[in-house]
C-alpha positions as CSV (number, residue, x, y, z in Angstrom):
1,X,-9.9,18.9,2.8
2,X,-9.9,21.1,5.8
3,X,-10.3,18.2,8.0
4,X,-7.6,15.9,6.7
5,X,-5.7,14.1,9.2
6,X,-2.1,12.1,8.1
7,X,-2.7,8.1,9.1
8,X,0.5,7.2,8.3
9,X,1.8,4.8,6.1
10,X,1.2,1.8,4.1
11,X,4.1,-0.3,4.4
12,X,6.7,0.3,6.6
13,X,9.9,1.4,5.8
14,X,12.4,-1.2,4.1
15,X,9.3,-3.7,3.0
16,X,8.8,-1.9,-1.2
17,X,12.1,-3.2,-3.2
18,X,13.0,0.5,-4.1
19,X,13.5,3.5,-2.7
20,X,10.4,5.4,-4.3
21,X,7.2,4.8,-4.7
22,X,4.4,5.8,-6.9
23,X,0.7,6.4,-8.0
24,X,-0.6,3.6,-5.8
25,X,-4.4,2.1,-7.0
26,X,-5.9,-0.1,-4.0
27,X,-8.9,-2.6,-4.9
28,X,-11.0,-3.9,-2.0
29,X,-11.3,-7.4,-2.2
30,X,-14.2,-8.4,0.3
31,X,-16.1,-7.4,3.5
32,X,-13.4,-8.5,5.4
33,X,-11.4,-5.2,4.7
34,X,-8.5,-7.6,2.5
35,X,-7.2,-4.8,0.1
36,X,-4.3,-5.3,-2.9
37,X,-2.7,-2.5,-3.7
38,X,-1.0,-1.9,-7.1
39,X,1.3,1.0,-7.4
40,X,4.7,2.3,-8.9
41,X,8.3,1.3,-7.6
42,X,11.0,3.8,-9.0
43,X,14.3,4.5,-8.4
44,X,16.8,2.4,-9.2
45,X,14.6,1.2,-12.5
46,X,10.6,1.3,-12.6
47,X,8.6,-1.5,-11.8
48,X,4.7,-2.6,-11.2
49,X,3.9,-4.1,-7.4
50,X,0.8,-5.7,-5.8
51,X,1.1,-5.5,-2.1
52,X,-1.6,-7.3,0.3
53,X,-2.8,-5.6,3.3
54,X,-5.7,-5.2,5.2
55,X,-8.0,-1.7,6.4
56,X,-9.0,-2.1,10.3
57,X,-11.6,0.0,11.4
58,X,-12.7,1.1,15.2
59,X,-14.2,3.3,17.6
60,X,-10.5,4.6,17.8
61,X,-9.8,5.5,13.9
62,X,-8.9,3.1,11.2
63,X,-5.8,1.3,10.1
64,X,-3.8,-0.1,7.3
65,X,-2.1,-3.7,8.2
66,X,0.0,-6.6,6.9
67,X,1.4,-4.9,3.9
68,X,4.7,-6.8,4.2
69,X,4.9,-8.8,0.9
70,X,5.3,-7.2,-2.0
71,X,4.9,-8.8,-5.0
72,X,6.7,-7.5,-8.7
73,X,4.3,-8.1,-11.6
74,X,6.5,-6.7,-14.3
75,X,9.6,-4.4,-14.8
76,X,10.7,-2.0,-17.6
């Protein structure tokens, strides 16, 4: 929308095993804002990731944290 505003990224640069990645699903997993995230790694090869993070939120905004290590659930 109109009001849309860029938070940044999920993981930082360097922590996803490729150099791509894709169509990301993430699942909430309690009240505590602990959040897995499944998505696409591409190029070289394709594979399915789960990477465990956490959403922060405050009277400043709201962030995504910890998504450091990735996990590979299966490769084609």
């Amino acid at each position: 929308g109109k009001d849309w505003i860029f938070g940044g990224r999920v993981m930082a640069e360097g922590v996803s095993p490729t150099t791509r990645e894709w169509a990301g699903t993430p699942i909430l997993l309690n009240d505590n804002g602990d959040i897995d995230l499944y998505y696409t790694c591409v190029t070289p090869g394709a594979a399915i990731a789960k990477v465990r993070g956490r959403i922060v939120t405050s009277d400043k905004g709201v962030e995504l944290k910890d998504f450091t290590d990735v996990k590979i659930l299966f490769q084609a």
